[in-house]
Steps between C-alpha positions, in 0.01 A plus 500: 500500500633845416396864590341797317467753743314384795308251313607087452540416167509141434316153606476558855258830382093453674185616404585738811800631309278570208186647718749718694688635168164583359296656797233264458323202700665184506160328376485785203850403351362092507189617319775634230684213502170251459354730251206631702349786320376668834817743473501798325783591193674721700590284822546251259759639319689576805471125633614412133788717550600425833515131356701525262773751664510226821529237299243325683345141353217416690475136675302250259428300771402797735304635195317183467405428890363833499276474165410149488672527102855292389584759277538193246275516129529191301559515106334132360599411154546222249667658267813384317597798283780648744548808244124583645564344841794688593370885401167365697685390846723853486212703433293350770789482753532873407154576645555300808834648609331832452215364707735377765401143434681169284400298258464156519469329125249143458541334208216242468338267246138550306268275385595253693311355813600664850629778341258748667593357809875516430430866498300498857793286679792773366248804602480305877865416554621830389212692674511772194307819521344445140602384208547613123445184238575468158370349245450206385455499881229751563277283266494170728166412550392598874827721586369794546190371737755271691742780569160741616368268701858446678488902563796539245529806272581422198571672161496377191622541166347316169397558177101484605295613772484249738274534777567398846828739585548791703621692186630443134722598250383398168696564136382515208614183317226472252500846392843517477512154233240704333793773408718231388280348254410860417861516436600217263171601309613820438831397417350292207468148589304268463691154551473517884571289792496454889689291745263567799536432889430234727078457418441471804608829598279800508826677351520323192073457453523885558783569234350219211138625554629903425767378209255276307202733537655796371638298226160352384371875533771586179392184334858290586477135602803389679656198292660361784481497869709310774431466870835600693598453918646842519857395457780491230474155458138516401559751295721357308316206457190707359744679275621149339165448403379827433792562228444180320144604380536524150488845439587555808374795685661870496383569811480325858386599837663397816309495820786585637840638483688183582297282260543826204885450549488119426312584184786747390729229588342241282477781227816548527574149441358494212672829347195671538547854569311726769312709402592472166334156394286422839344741745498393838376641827485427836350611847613619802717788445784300672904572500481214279304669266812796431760233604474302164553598096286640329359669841144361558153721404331370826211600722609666827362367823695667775479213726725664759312845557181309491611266794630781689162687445365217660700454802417851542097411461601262732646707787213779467261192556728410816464857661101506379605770269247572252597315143390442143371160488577451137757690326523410091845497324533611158766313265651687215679359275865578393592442153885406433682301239349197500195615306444587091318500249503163338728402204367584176 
């Protein structure tokens, strides 16, 4: 512990310290520090300052005998894309260390039996405040009425309303396939194909339903379609088959970004060249997405700011803060190299 003046500066600093330093109540500077909003900006501000110059980090323990709360939110997932994974855990750490709280991430199976209770056991043993889920997660059948009925907040984030949680974050996945087929139209083609998601995934039924009805809308039929699992191996795989039509396509949408990079690598393969003699886009808006050559026209879906929106949905639900129950995303998407008109 050093000194500033007469004040402690260090880990041996109290809520005293603070209190003292800021001419305020002891019990005003814990209503600060557990985000009570029955203090006014200014004394606020001072606590907040007096904080920060003491160096003072307030007792989790202490802060959780005296508000009944572990200061823990859970992040549950089953998702394998760690280019989306990784943004997603920062982002929502981000909101929790400004919250004073941790993160602790859940990855569990769907569609499989027990997996609703999976989610129940990891909620009891780590005795989380709330929870923010993911999808494919958020879609389990009985999830969000388990998790209520347990007296768990949770937040959820999904392509659909789903009814059931505390709050949602939906994005607009159909809408935004709609662009893309809006896209290759406009670019002049008409040979067009799709290497879709997982079917069972409200993802991929959201992005095929908005890609094949805008296409039918401009009169295009797709002349070949392939069901993909969301990874480069399936993609690939769809690709093989997709480029053996004879003529093959001059265009191809990827559910994703991983799956549209194994159809450039199987173009490439076959010294095709992108755009040049096959169009190809993806979604997801990924690193991936500028990592590779040609960089990929893709559909944005900020994954990270979304999951941090929702930890912060989360938190106001926490402190009864008022919230917006359902907040809509829009996806734009961002045209790169990948797409062209198709060869004369």
């Amino acid at each position: 512990m050093t000194e500033q003046g007469n004040w402690a500066i260090g880990a041996d600093v109290t809520i005293a310290d603070v209190a003292d330093r800021a001419q305020v109540s002891i019990r005003t500077v814990s209503r600060v520090i557990n985000g009570s909003p029955k203090v006014n900006a200014e004394t606020r501000a001072k606590i907040v300052d007096a904080i920060a110059a003491l160096g003072f980090r307030p007792s989790a323990r202490a802060r959780g005998l005296a508000t009944g709360r572990s200061y823990l939110i859970g992040m549950i997932h089953n998702d394998g894309n760690v280019l989306v994974l990784g943004d997603v855990h920062r982002c929502v750490a981000n909101e929790a260390t400004a919250q004073g709280c941790e993160v602790i991430a859940h990855a569990t199976l769907t569609g499989q039996d027990g997996s609703v209770e999976d989610v129940l056991d990891f909620v009891r043993r780590s005795r989380v405040d709330g929870v923010v889920i993911l999808a494919p997660v958020s879609g389990v059948p009985g999830l969000a009425d388990a998790l209520r009925t347990l007296g768990i907040p949770a937040v959820a984030l999904s392509s659909v309303r789903l009814p059931g949680f505390d709050a949602m974050l939906v994005s607009g996945e159909r809408h935004a396939a709609v662009r893309v087929a809006e896209h290759i139209v406009a670019l002049g083609h008409r040979r067009v194909a799709h290497v879709s998601g997982p079917p069972a995934m409200l993802s991929a039924q959201e992005r095929r339903a908005g890609f094949l009805s805008a296409l039918a809308a401009a009169g295009v039929a797709l002349v070949g379609e392939e069901a993909g699992d969301y990874s480069f191996e399936s993609g690939v795989a769809a690709a093989e088959r997709l480029l053996s039509i004879d003529p093959m396509p001059t265009a191809i949408f990827a559910a994703n970004d991983i799956m549209a990079a194994g159809v450039i690598k199987v173009a490439v393969s076959r010294r095709l060249v992108v755009p040049r003699d096959l169009t190809v886009i993806g979604f997801d808006g990924s690193l991936l997405a500028r990592m590779i050559v040609p960089a990929l026209t893709t559909v944005q879906r900020p994954m990270g700011e979304m999951a941090q929106m929702a930890a912060r949905c989360l938190f106001d639900i926490i402190a009864k803060r008022p919230v917006d129950t359902l907040i809509e995303v829009d996806l734009p998407l961002l045209i790169a190299e990948s797409s062209a008109p198709p060869p004369a």
